[in-house]
C-alpha positions in Angstrom: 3.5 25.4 1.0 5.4 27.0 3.7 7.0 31.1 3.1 10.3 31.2 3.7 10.2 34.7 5.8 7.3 35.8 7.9 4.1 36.8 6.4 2.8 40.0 7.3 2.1 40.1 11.0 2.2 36.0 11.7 4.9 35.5 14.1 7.2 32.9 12.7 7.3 31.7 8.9 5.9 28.5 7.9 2.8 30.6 6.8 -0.3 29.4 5.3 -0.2 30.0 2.3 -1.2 33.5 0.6 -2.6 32.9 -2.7 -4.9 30.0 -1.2 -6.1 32.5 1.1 -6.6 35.0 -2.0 -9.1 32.3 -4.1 -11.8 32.7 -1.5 -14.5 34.9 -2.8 -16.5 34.7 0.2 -19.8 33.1 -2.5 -20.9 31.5 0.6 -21.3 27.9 -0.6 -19.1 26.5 2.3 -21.4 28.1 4.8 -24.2 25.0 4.7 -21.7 22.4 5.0 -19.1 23.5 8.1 -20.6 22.4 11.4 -18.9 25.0 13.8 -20.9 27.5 11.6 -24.0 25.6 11.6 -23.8 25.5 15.4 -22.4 29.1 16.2 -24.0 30.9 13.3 -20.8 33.0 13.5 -19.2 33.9 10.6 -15.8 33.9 12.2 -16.6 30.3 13.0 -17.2 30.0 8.6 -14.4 28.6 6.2 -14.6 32.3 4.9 -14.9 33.9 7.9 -11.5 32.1 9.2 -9.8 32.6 5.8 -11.1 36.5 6.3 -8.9 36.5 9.4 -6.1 34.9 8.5 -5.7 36.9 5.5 -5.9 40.2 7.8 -3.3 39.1 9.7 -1.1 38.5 6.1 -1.7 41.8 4.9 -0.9 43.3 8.2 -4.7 44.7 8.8 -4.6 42.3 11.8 -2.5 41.3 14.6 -2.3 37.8 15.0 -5.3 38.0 17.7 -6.9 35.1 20.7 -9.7 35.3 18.3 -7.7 33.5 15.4 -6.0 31.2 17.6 -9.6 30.3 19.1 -11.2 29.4 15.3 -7.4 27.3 14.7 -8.5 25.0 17.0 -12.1 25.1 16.8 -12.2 24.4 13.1 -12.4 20.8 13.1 -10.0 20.3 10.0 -13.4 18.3 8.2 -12.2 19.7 4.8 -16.4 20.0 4.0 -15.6 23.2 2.8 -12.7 22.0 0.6 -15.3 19.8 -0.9 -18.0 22.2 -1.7 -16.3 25.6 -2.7 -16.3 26.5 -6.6 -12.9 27.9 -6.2 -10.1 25.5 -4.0 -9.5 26.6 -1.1 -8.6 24.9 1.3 -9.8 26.6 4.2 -8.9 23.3 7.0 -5.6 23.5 5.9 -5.0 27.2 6.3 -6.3 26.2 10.1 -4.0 23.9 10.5 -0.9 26.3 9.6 -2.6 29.0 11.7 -2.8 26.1 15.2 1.5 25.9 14.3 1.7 30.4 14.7 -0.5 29.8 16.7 1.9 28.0 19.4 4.4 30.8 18.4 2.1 33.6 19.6 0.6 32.1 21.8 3.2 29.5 23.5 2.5 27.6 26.5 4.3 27.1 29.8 5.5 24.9 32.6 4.5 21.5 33.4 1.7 21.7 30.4 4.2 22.8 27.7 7.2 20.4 28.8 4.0 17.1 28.8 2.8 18.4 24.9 6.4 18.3 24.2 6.8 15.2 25.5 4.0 13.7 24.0 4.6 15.1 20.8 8.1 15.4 20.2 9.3 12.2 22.2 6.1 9.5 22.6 4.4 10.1 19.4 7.4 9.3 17.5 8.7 6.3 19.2 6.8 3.0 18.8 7.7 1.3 21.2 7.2 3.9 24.1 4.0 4.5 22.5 3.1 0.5 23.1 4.9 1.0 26.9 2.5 4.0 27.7 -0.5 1.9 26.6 0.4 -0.5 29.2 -1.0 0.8 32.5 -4.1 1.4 30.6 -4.2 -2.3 29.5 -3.8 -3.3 33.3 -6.6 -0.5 34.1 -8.9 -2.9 31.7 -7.8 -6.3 33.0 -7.7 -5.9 36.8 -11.1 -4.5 37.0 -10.1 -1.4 38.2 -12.2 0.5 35.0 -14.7 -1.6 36.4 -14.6 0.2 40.1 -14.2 3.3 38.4 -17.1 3.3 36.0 -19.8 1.7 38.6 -18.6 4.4 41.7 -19.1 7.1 39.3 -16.4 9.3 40.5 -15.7 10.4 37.0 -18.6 12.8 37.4 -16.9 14.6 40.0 -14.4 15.8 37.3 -14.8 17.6 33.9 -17.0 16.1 31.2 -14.2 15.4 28.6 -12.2 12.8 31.5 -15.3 11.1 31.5 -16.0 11.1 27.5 -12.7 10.0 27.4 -12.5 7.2 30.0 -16.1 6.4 27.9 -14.8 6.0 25.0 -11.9 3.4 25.4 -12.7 0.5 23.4 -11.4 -3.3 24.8 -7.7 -2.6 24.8 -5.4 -5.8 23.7 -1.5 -6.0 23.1 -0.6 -3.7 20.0 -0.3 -5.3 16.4 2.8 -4.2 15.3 5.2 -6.4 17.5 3.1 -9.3 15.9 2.7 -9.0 12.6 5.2 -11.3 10.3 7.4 -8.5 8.6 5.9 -10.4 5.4 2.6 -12.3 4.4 2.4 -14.3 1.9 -0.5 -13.8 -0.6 -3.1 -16.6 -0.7 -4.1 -17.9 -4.0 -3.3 -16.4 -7.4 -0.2 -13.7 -6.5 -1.7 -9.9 -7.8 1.2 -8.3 -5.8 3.4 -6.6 -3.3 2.0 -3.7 -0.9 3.7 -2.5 2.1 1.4 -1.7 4.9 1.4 1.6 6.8 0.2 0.8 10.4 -1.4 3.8 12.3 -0.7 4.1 15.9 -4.1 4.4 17.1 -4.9 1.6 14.7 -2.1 -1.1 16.4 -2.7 0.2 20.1 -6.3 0.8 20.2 -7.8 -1.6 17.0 -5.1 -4.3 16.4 -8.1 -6.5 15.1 -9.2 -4.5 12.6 -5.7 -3.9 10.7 -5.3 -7.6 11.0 -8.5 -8.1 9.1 -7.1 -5.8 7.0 -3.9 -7.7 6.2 -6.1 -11.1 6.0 -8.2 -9.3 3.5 -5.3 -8.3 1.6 -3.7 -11.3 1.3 -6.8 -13.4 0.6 -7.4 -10.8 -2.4 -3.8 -12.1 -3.9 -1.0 -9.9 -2.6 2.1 -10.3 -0.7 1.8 -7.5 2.8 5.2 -6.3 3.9 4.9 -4.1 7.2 8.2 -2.3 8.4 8.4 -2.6 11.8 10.5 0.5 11.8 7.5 2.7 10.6 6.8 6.0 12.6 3.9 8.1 13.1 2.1 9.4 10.1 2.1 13.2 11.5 -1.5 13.9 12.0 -1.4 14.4 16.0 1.6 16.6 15.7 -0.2 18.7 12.3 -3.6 18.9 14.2 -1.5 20.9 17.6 0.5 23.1 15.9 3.6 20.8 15.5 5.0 21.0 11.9 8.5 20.7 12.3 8.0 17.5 14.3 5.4 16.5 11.5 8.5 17.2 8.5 11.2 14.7 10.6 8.4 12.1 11.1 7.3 12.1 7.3 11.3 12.0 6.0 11.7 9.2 8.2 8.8 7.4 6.5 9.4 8.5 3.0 12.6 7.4 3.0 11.9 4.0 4.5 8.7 3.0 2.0 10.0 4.2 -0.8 13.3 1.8 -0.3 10.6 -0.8 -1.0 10.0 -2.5 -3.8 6.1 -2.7 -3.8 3.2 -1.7 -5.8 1.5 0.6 -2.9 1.7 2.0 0.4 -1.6 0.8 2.0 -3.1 2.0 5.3 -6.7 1.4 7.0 -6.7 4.5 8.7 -8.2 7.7 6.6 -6.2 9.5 8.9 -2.8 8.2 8.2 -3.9 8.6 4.2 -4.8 12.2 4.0 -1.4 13.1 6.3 0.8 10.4 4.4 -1.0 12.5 1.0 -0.2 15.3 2.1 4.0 14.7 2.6 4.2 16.7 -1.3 3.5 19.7 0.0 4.5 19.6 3.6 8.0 19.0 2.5 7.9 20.5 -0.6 10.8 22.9 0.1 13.2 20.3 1.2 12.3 17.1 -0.2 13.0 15.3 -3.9 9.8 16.2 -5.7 10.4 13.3 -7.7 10.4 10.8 -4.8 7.4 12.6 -3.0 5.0 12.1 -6.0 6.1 9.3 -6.6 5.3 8.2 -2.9 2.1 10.1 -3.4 0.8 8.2 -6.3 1.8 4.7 -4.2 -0.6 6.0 -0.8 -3.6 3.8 -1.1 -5.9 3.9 1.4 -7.6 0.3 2.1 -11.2 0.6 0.1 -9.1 2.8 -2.8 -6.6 0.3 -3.5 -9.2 -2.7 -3.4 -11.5 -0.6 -5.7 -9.0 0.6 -7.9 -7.7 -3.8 -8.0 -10.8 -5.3 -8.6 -12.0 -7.1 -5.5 -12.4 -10.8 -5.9 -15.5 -12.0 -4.9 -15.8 -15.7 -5.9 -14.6 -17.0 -2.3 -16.7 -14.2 0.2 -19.0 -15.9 1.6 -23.0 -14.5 2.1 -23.4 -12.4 5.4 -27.0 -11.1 5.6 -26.5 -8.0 7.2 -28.1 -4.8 6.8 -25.4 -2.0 6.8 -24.9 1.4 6.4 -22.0 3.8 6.0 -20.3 6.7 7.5 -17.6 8.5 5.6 -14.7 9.8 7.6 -14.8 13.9 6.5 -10.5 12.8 6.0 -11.9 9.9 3.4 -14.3 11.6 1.6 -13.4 15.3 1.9 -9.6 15.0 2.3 -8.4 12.4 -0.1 -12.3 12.5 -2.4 -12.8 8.9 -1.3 -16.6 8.3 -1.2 -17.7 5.8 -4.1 -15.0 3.3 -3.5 -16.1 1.8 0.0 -19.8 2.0 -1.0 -18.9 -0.6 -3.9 -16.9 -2.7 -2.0 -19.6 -3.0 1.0 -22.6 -3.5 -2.3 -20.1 -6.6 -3.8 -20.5 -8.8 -0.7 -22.9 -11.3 -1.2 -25.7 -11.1 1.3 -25.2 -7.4 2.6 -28.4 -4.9 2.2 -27.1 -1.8 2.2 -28.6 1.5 3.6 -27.7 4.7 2.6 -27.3 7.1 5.4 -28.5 10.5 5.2 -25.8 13.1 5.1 -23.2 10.5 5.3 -20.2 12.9 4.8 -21.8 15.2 8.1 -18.9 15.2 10.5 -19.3 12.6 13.4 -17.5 15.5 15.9 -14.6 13.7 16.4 -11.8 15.0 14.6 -8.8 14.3 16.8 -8.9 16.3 20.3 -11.7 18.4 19.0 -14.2 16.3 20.6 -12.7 16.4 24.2 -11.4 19.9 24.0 -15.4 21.1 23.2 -17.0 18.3 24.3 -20.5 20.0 24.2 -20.1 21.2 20.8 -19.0 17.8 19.5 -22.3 16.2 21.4 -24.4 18.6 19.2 -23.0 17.7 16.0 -23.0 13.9 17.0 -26.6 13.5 18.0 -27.4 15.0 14.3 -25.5 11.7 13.1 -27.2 9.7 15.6 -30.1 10.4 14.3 -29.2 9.8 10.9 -28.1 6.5 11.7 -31.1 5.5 14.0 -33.4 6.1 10.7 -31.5 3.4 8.6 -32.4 0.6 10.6 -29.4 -0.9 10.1 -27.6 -3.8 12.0 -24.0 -2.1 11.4 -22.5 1.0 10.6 -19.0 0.7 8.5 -16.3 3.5 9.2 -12.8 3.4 8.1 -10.9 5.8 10.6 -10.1 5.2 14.4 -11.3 8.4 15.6 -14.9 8.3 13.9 -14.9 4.9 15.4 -14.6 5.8 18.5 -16.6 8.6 18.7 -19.4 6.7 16.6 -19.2 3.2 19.2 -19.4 6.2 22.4 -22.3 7.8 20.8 -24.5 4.7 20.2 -23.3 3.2 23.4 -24.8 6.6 25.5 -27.9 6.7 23.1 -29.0 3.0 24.0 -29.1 2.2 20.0 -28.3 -0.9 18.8 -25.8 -0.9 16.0 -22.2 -2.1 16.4 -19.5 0.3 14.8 -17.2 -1.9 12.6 -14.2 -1.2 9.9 -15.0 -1.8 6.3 -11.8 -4.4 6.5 -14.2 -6.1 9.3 -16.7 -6.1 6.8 -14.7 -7.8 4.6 -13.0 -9.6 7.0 -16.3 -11.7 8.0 -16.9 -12.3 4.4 -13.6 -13.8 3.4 -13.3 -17.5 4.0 
């Protein structure tokens, strides 16, 4: 929930807020399970420790110091401490107000400030300059010029994260959204109506996977309606600092879902879920509480809703895979999704699953985190890596863009074999 009027010494309102900052008891439990404290041994780099400073800042102990502004941005928003403290606080979240001051107090300039804005403010929230900026990359791809570039090596000459991220761009095709049928019929017995919410890295960057996704759900017996009109979820513009942007783009949406008649919102990007989730309190001030929980309750994300259903297995076919799972920290953590995709992966004939160890452990994605501190994010990777070298497993299920690209990078550079798929995938291979 946003104050109305500054807070202590923070330099604009829109707050985080106090008494979630007053639950913390500093017990220490969240310690163990936040990877920029695992790494740093820092305690300003802790869930306490950045609650700590926020909440100096609040009471006016503090001024809103580089130091704060520094742990905004190098939390990685994982929501592992969320997860394992006794007491609720939600210590990513209070980060993710603090990155919005933080722009405030810390504003940028010229060229670099007019390009976020642009990104943020007039690319982000427009799909179909979104799909026209993809472009030249898709002609990068196709004329063989990432070819040239990746076999001169010249990306060595520049700083690591161009490289990482020239690395990590998977086969680019034409975005999904332009093709999808505003409705798809279900296939077999009719179980119902879902509209389907379409993240933008998921159309630009994975249009396969959100068409398994729509196959799946059709197969499984319900009619897909995707509005083409659909915006951005949010996420980018909460994870730099952007809330106003954020509160335009999720009125937009929550007036145009909710002017549905379905059953659910569904999206295949955990991602899009914990932002969509999270619309209640992010417009809390100004919206109809009654519409916002209702379009709350109706946010599904893939693996939930198909849990929650009852997923028909008569007609999946054996695949004969061994498998193992990585949970996207905004799956498990964020929206307290962790038993449903392990069921659904278990109910396809054929599959032998493998448990990973520490399955929940932050892949070092999370958004920009892992090209803004690129060596940090290599550290917390390689634990995963190893993790997932020890299963043995053919393929290791995600359900959210960024993990998936991080994850396909990662093995890529470590020379290990397993191919990074989508849980719809999964179940995409499965269904006949």
């Amino acid at each position: 929930m946003a104050d109305k009027k500054c807070l202590g010494n923070f330099p604009v309102a829109d707050a985080p807020g106090y008494e979630g900052m007053l639950q913390c008891m500093r017990c220490g439990f969240c310690l163990p399970t936040c990877p920029t404290y695992v790494l740093s041994g820092r305690e300003r780099s802790s869930p306490r420790g950045r609650i700590a400073l926020a909440k100096a800042v609040a009471d006016d102990q503090l001024e809103f110091t580089t130091a704060l502004k520094e742990e905004a941005y190098f939390c990685l928003d994982c929501r592992a401490c969320s997860t394992s403290c006794p007491s609720g606080v939600h210590a990513g979240q209070v980060m993710e107000a603090c990155r919005n001051q933080a722009q405030a107090a810390y504003p940028l300039t010229g060229a670099v400030r007019k390009f976020r804005e642009f990104v943020l403010q007039r690319m982000l929230p427009s799909p179909d300059l979104l799909e026209t900026s993809m472009l030249p990359a898709r002609l990068y791809q196709k004329l063989g010029i990432q070819w040239l570039v990746r076999h001169s090596h010249i990306l060595r000459l520049g700083p690591d994260w161009i490289a990482k991220a020239e690395g990590m761009m998977p086969e680019l095709h034409p975005p999904l959204r332009p093709q999808l049928p505003d409705v798809m019929p279900s296939v077999g017995p009719r179980r119902g109506r879902v509209a389907f919410f379409l993240g933008c890295i998921m159309t630009l960057m994975y249009p396969e996977v959100s068409r398994q996704t729509v196959k799946v759900l059709t197969h499984q017996g319900f009619d897909v309606i995707t509005p083409k009109d659909q915006k951005c979820c949010g996420a980018p513009h909460l994870n730099e600092g952007d809330r106003e942007t954020t509160r335009r783009l999720a009125l937009y949406n929550l007036e145009l879902f909710m002017a549905l008649d379905v059953d659910a919102i569904v999206t295949d990007c955990a991602g899009c879920g914990a932002a969509l989730k999270e619309y209640e309190e992010l417009l809390e001030e100004s919206g109809d509480h009654d519409m916002l929980h209702a379009f709350r309750s109706k946010v599904k994300d893939i693996s939930e809703f198909l849990a929650e259903q009852g997923l028909r297995t008569e007609n999946l076919k054996p695949l004969n895979k061994q498998v193992t799972y990585h949970e996207p920290c905004h799956l498990c953590h964020a929206q307290n999704i962790s038993r449903q995709p392990r069921e659904l992966i278990k109910a396809i004939p054929g599959i032998e699953f493998c448990e990973l160890n520490e399955a929940s452990w932050c892949c070092g994605s999370a958004a920009t985190f892992s090209l803004k501190y690129t060596s940090e994010s290599q550290l917390i990777l390689d634990r995963k890596l190893e993790n997932i070298r020890a299963t043995g497993a053919e393929l290791l299920v995600t359900a959210n863009p960024g993990c998936h690209l991080q994850l396909a990078w990662g093995l890529k550079q470590a020379n290990m074999p397993q191919q990074v798929v989508h849980i719809t995938e999964l179940l995409g291979m499965a269904t006949v």
